[in-house]
Structure formats: C-alpha cells, structure tokens
N, C-alpha and C positions, 0 to 999 in steps of 0.2 A: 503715417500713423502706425504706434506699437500695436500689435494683438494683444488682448487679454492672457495669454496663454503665455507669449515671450515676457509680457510685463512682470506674469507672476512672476517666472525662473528668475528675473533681475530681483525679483525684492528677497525669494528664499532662497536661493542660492541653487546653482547648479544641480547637486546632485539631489536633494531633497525636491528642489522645483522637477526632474525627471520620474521620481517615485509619485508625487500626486500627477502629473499632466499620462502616464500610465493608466494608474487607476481611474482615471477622469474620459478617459476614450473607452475602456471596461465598461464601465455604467453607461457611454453613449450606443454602445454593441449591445451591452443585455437589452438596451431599452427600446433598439431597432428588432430585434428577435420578439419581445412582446407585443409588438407590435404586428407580427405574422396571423392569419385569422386560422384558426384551431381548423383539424381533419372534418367534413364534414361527412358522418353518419349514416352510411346508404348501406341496405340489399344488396346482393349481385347471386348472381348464377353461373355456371358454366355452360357454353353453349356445347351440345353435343352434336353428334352426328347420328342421326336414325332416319330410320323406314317410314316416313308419314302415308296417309292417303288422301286422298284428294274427293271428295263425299259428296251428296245431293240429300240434302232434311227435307222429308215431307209427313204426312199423316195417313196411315192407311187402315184397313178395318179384317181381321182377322173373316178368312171365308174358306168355308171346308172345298176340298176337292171333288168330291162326291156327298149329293144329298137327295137319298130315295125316298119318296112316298110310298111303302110297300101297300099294294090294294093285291086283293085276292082275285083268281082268272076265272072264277065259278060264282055262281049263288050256292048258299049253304047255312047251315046253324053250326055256331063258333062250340067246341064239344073241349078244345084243350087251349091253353094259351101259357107257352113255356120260357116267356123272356117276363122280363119287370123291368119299369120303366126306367132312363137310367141307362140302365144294366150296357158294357161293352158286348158285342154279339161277334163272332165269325161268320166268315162266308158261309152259305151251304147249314148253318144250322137251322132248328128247326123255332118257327116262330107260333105257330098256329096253324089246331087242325081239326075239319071242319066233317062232321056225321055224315060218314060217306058208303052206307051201306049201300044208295039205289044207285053207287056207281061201281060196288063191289056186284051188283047183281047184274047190270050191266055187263060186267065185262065177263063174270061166269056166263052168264048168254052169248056171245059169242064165240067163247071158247066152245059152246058145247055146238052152236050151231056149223065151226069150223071141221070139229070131228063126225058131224053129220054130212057134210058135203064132200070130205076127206073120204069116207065110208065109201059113198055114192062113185068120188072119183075113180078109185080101186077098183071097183066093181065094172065101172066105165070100161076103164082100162085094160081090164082082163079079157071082155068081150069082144073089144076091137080088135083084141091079141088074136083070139079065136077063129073069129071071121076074117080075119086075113089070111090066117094060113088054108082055112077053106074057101075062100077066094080065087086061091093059088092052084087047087086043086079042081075046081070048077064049081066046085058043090053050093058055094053059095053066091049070090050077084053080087057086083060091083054098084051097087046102089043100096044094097044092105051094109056094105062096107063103111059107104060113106055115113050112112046114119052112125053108125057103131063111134067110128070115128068121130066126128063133130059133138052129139053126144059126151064123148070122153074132155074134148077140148071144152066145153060147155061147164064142168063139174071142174074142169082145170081151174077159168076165169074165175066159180064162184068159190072155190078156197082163196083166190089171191083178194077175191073182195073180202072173205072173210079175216085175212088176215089184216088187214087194213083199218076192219073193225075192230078188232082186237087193239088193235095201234091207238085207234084212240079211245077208247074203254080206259086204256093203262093210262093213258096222259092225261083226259078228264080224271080218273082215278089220283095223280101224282099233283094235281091241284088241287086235291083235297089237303094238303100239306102242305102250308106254305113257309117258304126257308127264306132265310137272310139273302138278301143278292149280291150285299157289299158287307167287307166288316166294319163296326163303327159302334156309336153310342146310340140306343133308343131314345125317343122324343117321351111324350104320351101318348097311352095307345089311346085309342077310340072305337075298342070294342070293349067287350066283356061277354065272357062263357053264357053260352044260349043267346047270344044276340043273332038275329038274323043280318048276312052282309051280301052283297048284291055287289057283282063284276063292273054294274053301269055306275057306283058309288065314287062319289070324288076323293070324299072323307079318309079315304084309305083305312088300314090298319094301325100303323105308324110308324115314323117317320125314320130313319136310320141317316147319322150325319157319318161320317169319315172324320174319326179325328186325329191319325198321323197316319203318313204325314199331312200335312195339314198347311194352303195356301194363306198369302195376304196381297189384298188388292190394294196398289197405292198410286200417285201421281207425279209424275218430274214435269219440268219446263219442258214444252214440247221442242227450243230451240239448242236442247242439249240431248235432242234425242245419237246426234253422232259420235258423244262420247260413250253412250250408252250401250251402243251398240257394238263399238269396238272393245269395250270392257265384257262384254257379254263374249264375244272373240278369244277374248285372252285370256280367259277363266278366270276374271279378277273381281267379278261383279257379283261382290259379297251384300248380303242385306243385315244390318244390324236392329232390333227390335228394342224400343224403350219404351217403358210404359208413360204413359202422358203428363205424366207429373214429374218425370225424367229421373226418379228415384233409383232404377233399377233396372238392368239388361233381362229384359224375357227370353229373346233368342237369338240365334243366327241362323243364316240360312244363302241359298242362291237365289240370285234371277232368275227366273225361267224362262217369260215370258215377255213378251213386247209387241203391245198391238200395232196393227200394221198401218197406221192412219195417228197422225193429231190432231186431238179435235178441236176444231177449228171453231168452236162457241166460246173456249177458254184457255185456249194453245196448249196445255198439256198433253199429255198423252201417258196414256194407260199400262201398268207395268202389273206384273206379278210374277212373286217371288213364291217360292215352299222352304217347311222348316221341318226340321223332326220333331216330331211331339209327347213324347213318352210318357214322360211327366205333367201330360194335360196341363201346359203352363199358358197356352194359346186355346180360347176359349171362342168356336164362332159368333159373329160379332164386338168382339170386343176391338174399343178402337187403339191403337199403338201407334209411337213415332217411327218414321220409319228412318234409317243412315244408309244411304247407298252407296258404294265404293267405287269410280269408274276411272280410277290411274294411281297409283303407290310410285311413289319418287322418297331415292335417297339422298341424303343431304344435313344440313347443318340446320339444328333447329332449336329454337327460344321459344318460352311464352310470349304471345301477344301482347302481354303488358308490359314488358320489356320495348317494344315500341310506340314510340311519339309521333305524331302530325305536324309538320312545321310548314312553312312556306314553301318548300324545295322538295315535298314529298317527307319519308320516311326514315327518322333519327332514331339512334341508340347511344347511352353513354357506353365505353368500352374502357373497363380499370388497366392501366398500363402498371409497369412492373416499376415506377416512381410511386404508386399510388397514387399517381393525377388519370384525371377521365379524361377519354378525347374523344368528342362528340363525331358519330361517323353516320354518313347516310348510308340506309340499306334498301335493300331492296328483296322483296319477295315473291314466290311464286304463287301461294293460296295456306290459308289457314282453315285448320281441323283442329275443332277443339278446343279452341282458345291457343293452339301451339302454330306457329309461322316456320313454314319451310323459305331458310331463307338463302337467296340465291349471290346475293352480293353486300358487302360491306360486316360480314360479322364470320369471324373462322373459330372453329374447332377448338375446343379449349379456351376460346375471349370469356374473361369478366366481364358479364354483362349487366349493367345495372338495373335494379327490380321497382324498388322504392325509395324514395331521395329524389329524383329527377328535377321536381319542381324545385329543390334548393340548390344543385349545384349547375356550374357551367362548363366549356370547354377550359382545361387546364389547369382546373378547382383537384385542390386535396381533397382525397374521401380514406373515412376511415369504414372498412368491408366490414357485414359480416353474412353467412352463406343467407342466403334466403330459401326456406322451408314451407313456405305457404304453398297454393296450389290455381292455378291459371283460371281466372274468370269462366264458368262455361266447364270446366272439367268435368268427364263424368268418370268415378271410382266405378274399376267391374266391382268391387266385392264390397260394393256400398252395397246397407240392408233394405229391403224390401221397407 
C-alpha cells in the first residue's frame, strides 16, 4: 500500500512534491513544540549559610532584684520627708527624718557624764601615782595603796562605760535619719510630716524597688535542663525579651540563674535571667516572652516554608541550572524562627523554591522570580512598638 506522502510526489512531481512534503513536517514540528506545557511560575530563594541558634520559648514576669520595705529603727514624729513618690533614689540618701531633740539631749548627757568620770579618773590616777612613790619610801601602807589603786581602775571601767553610752546615743541619734539602703524607684510612701511611726510598724515608710539591673523569672522543660546548663558553660545562654503580643524586642540579657531541683508538680524548672535597664523599658511585674538560646550551629539555612511533609519525611523543590526543579529530600537539625538549619539535602547557593510547590513536580519547568516575602513567625528587630 502507497503512503499518502509518496502518492502525493507521484501526482506533483518530484521536485514541487519535495517543497510541500518540507513544509508539511515544518507544521508537524511547530505543532509538537505547542504542544510543550509553558514554564511554571514559582518563588525561590537562595539558600545561605549562617549562624542560627538553637532556642527554648517560654513566658516569664519581669521581677526586680532587690525590693526594700524601708521601716524606721526608732519611734518618732516624721519632721522632714525629702523623696516624692516615683522619684529614683541612691544609696545612702536621705529619705526621712524624725524630731530628734530627746536623743540630741541624750547623747549631750553622756558626753558630759563621760568628762565627769574622765575628771574623777585623772584625779584617781595622780593619787595612786603619789602613794606609790611614798609606799616606796615607807611612809604610806600597802593597803592604802591598794585602795588608791583599784579606785583609779574603778573611774577607768566607768569612762569605758561611758563611752559605750556615747556609742549608742550617736546611733539611736543616726536613726533619727533614715536613708535609702538600696538605690531604685519609690513605691508610695505611707507616712506624712507629723505622723507618728513606731519601729514594731509593718506599714513601713516605703517601699524602694531596684530597677537596673533588673531580673526575669521564667520556665523551660525540666527535661532540657542539660542543655541549659551546658549553654550556661559556654557563655551562650543569652535571653531575648518580647513583649506578649510579639510586636517588639524589649531586651536582652543573661542567664544567671538555675534552680537546683525540677519541679516535679510540672516538670519544669525554674531559670532566671537579668537585663540592663536604663531606659525603664522592663517594668516589675510586667509579663514578656521569653527566647532562650542554648547551642548556635553554623550551616546552610532556608525558611521553613521552603519545606514540605511527604511520605518519606522532609522535601524541597531545588531550581537546577535547565530551569527544571528536582525534588530533593532534606533533612534538618531544628528551626528558629521560622528559618531551618539544614543538615542535608539543600547546599549553599540552591534555588530553593518558595511558592509554587503545590503546582509543579519533579522535572517540571519553572519559570523563577527572587522571592521577597518574609518566613511565617519572623520577628523584625526594628519592627515598631
């Protein structure tokens, strides 16, 4: 049986049947190339290489390091009060000071009763001086001596009592003054000038908090207290501070602290960290997330949405230099952030696709462009309060 193709050439002849049976394989060629399904349309990213950390999220409640009840060491009527409520205070200044004449008369009483027994003692002294040397000569007994003697030791003991009293005259006196014992921010006071206040008083004066630096009490899994620990080691066990609605970084800061037990009602266990506080941006009681850092590994890293869940674990489309994707299993260490520190299957420099996934497959033409968006979970430091 002829082909349609030979038959034509027999009826137009040779060379004119070779010009159409040409162009007739042309049109079967363009029509197999339309036939190819157009690039498809995806994301991609470059994978990099950096410094990730490896973190612990919890919730913790800002708590000052020092928090005094100042209470006065005397009874007394309040005559001065030189702070306002609020107000940052120093150590050692003065807060409140209390009508202290009967401890000014006081303590002139004993000074004057110390130069009365001082007097006495001199006097003592000189006599004993006397009868000893006529002791020596015969002229006076050895029992007069000793009076003279004992006597003087007598007038000794009650200067050193008097000085004693003196001692505390000045320090009842010096509680008449009462000063800062830490520096920090005032509460409310709970006196006011002329109130009478009483040493056995619970009430205090008030109340001075520490506020930088300034602690936060938070909680980990108690069964990672071994990373915990050896990140506390290695000086790597940084705290990062977010406020609760996750808008904005308050602080940073160290571990400091690691109680020595977990507790075993909720297997946690008990951490705290300190921050510097300059800028009063940590407020006691206020509650914040808390990011804890306990290992930094370098390595090749993607967004998390860069990877899919299949059957066999953990895929990535990767743009090859055909512009076909070739679907690779990866593999990871842990994610921060929404970013995967990833250990195998994706190198340095891969195209890695972002968005697209669900339409293409391994093999599929894609047509790139960079992807500019920003990992599920990101948090911008210089995102605005």
């Amino acid at each position: 049986m002829t082909r349609p193709s030979v038959q034509l050439l027999a009826k137009i002849g040779t060379r004119k049947g070779v010009a159409l049976l040409a162009g007739f394989i042309a049109l079967q060629s363009t029509s197999s190339f339309a036939d190819d399904p157009p690039p498809v349309p995806v994301t991609a990213i470059k994978a990099s290489v950096e410094t990730i950390d490896r973190v612990i999220n919890g919730i913790g409640t800002v708590a000052p390091l020092q928090s005094v009840n100042v209470r006065p060491r005397i009874d007394g009527q309040v005559t001065e009060i030189s702070f306002t409520e609020g107000q940052l205070v120093e150590k050692g200044s003065v807060l409140l000071k209390l009508d202290d004449r009967e401890l000014v008369s006081a303590l002139t009483s004993a000074q004057a009763k110390r130069a009365q027994d001082q007097a006495q003692l001199n006097s003592a002294r000189t006599d004993a001086q006397r009868y000893a040397a006529l002791a020596e000569k015969g002229v006076a007994s050895a029992s007069t001596l000793e009076q003279k003697t004992a006597s003087s030791e007598q007038y000794a003991a009650a200067v050193q009592y008097d000085d004693a009293q003196i001692k505390n005259a000045e320090t009842q006196l010096s509680f008449a003054t009462v000063i800062a014992p830490i520096s920090g921010r005032t509460g409310f006071k709970q006196v006011d000038v002329g109130s009478l206040i009483s040493a056995s008083s619970t009430d205090g004066i008030v109340t001075i908090t520490q506020m930088d630096p300034i602690a936060v009490s938070f909680v980990a899994p108690g069964d990672r207290f071994g990373e915990i620990r050896e990140a506390l080691k290695q000086g790597i066990a940084e705290v990062q501070l977010v406020s609760t609605d996750g808008s904005h970084i308050l602080a940073k800061g160290k571990l400091t602290t690691m109680d020595n037990a977990v507790d075993a009602s909720n297997g946690s266990i008990h951490l705290r960290a300190t921050f510097d506080n300059k800028d009063g941006a940590l407020w006691p009681g206020l509650p914040v997330a808390t990011t804890l850092t306990v290992e930094q590994r370098n390595g090749v890293v993607v967004p998390d949405k860069a990877l899919a869940r299949g059957r066999d674990g953990l895929y990535a489309y990767v743009v090859g230099q055909d512009g076909k994707v070739q679907k690779k299993s990866v593999k990871t260490a842990y994610v921060t952030n929404a970013r995967a520190l990833v250990t195998d299957g994706i190198g340095e420099g891969d195209q890695v696709v972002m968005d697209g996934q669900s339409r293409i497959g391994d093999g599929d033409k894609v047509q790139v462009t960079p992807w500019t968006g920003s990992p599920t979970g990101e948090l911008a430091e210089k995102a605005n309060p």
